[in-house]
Every structure is written in C-alpha cells, then in structure tokens.
N, C-alpha and C positions, 0 to 999 in steps of 0.2 A: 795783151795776153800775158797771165804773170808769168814767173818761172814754174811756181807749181801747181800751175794747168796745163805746160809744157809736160813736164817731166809726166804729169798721170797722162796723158798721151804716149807716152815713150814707155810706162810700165807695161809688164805682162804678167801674166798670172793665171796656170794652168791648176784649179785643185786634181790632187789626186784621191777624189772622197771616196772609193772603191775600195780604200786602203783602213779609213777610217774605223777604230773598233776591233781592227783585227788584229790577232796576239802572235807575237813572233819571238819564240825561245832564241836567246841570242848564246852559246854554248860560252865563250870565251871573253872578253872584255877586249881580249884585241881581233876578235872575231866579227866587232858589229859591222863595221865596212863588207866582208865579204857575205853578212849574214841576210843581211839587209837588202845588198843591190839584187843577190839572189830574187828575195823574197818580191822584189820589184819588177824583177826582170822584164815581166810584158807591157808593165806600163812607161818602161823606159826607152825612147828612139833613138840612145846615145851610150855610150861608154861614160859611167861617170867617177868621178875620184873624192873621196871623203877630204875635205878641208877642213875638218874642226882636228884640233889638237888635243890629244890624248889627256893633257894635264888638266886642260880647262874640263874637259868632257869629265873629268871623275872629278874634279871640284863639282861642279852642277849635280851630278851625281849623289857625289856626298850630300850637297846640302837640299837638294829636292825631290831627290828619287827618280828623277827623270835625264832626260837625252836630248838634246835640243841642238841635230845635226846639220850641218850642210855640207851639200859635196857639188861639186860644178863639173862642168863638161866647156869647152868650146867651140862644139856643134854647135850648129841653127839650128835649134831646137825649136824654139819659141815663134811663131808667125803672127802675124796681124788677128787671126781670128782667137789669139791669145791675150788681144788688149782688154785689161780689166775694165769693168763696167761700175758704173756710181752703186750699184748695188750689193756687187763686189767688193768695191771700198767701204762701202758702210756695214758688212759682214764682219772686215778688217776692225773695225773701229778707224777706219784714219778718214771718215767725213764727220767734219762739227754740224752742220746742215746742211741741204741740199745746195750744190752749187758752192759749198765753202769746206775745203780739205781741213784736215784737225792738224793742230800743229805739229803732231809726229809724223806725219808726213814726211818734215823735215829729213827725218833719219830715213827714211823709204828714198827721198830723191837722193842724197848726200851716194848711197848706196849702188844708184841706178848705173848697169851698166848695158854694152850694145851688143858687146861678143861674148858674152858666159850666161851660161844659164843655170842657173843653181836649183840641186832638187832638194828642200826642206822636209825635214822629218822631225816632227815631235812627239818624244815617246814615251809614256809611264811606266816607270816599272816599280817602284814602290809608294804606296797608298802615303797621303800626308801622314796618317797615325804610325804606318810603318816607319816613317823618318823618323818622325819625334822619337818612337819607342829604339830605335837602334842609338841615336845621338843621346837619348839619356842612360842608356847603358854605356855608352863609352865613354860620356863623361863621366859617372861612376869612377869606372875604370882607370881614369885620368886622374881624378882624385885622390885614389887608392895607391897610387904609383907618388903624389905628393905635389900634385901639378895645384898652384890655388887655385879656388875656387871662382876667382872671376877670369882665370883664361881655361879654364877647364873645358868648356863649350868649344871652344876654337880651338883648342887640342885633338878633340874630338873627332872633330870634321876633317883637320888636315892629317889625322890617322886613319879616316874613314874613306878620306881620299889619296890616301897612299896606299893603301890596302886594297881598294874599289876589285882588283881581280879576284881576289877570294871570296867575294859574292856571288860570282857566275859558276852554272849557268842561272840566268835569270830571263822569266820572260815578261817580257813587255808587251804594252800595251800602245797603238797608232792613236795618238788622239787628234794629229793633223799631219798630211804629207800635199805638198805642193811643187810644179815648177814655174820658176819665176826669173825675173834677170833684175831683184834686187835683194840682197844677202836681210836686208830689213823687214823685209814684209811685213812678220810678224810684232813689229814693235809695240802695238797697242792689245794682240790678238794673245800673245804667247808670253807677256811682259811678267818678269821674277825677279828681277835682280834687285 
C-alpha cells in the first residue's frame, strides 16, 4: 500500500454545496470573519476561527478579486462518513486515472491533518474584467505620480492591496465552501497562483 493510498484513506471532505452561488454582502474587510461564520452558522457543528491572514487575503484580493479563506476549529468535526470517495477526488481534479491519484495530491497529503478540521471558502467578488479594469486604472495612476512604466503594474496591485478596505462594502459571491482536515484540498480545483 503506498503512502498516497494511505493518506486518501485518512482525508475527509464534507462539501458545503448549499452554500454554493449564494451572495454574501461582506460590510467591512475586517468584517469577513464575523460576516461569514454568521452567514454559515447552521451548517457549522463547531466554533470555528479564520486562519488566513489579513495581508495575504488583500494581496489575492488585489490581484483576483476573490477570497480564498480558511478557518479551522479543533472539534471532531469530521467522522468516517466524511471519507472522500474516488469521485470526490476526481471532482477535486487530484485523480490522473482511476486507481492512480494525480500528483498534487502531493500537496493534499503534505497537508493532512487528524485534529483540525478546516472550513474552506471560496469567494468572487470581482468579475476578471472588473480586475483588469481597476489595475489599469491604477496603473494609469501609478504612471501619472512617475512610477516607470514596467513597475507600474505592481505598484498597482500592492496600492490596491494596501488600500483593499476602501472597497467595502462588497459583495461576494460562494463559488465553493467545504469541510476538510486538509488546508490543500483545493490544489488542483481552486488553483491561481
């Protein structure tokens, strides 16, 4: 048995597709932690606490228009009727064929843990066009102030991410929420970087 027939034994993975499609005004930027667990409330059995950090979250922000959070809990949350299924992983993108896990896997097991359950949230809040159209106005902007033209674009972004609170309120849109007890899940399913 290899290690990573092991570990996809050991994963869990609860979707939360209920959640799916649905828009959630987030009023403040340091609001989305309380905005959210709210908005989850019934589908949550645990008390859980946002682990993504403020800095990284408005960089992603800046440069995607989206929110790609996780928050964990220490409850046992997750039970055996939570083990994910080959159909599951293949939903994920982490099966290369039947019987043969894809190699980002890799990052799903590296991940795996036995006491934390993490709930993932992935959330849109501005359209790719909307990106584009805001980071080419501020490069403009950047330009205009005397920034050259080939760091202008990354001026942009790390003004758009130091600024990220003067956007709100804004609302977003679920385009996947799960719980799981690997911070990776989404390696192959949610992958931007």
């Amino acid at each position: 048995m290899s290690a990573n027939v092991f570990a996809y034994k050991r994963l869990k993975y609860r979707p939360l597709s209920g959640f799916k499609g649905r828009q959630v005004t987030i009023p403040a930027f340091d609001a989305i932690e309380k905005t959210l667990l709210q908005e989850m409330a019934a589908a949550l059995p645990a008390q859980f606490s946002l682990q993504s950090r403020f800095p990284h979250m408005a960089m992603v922000m800046a440069k995607y228009g989206s929110l790609d959070l996780i928050f964990s809990t220490p409850a046992p949350v997750l039970t055996t009727a939570d083990t994910i299924t080959w159909d599951g992983l293949r939903t994920l993108g982490l099966v290369e064929s039947e019987g043969t896990l894809a190699e980002e896997f890799e990052w799903v097991e590296r991940s795996l843990t036995d006491n934390t359950c993490f709930l993932r949230v992935f959330l849109d809040g501005w359209t790719l066009q909307q990106v584009i159209e805001i980071k080419s106005e501020l490069t403009q902007a950047q330009k205009a102030k005397g920034v050259p033209a080939a760091s202008a674009y990354e001026a942009a972004v790390d003004y758009l991410a130091e600024n990220i609170r003067q956007w709100f309120p804004l609302t977003f849109t679920v385009d996947d929420a799960c719980l799981t007890n690997s911070t990776s899940i989404w390696v192959s399913s949610h992958f931007y970087l």
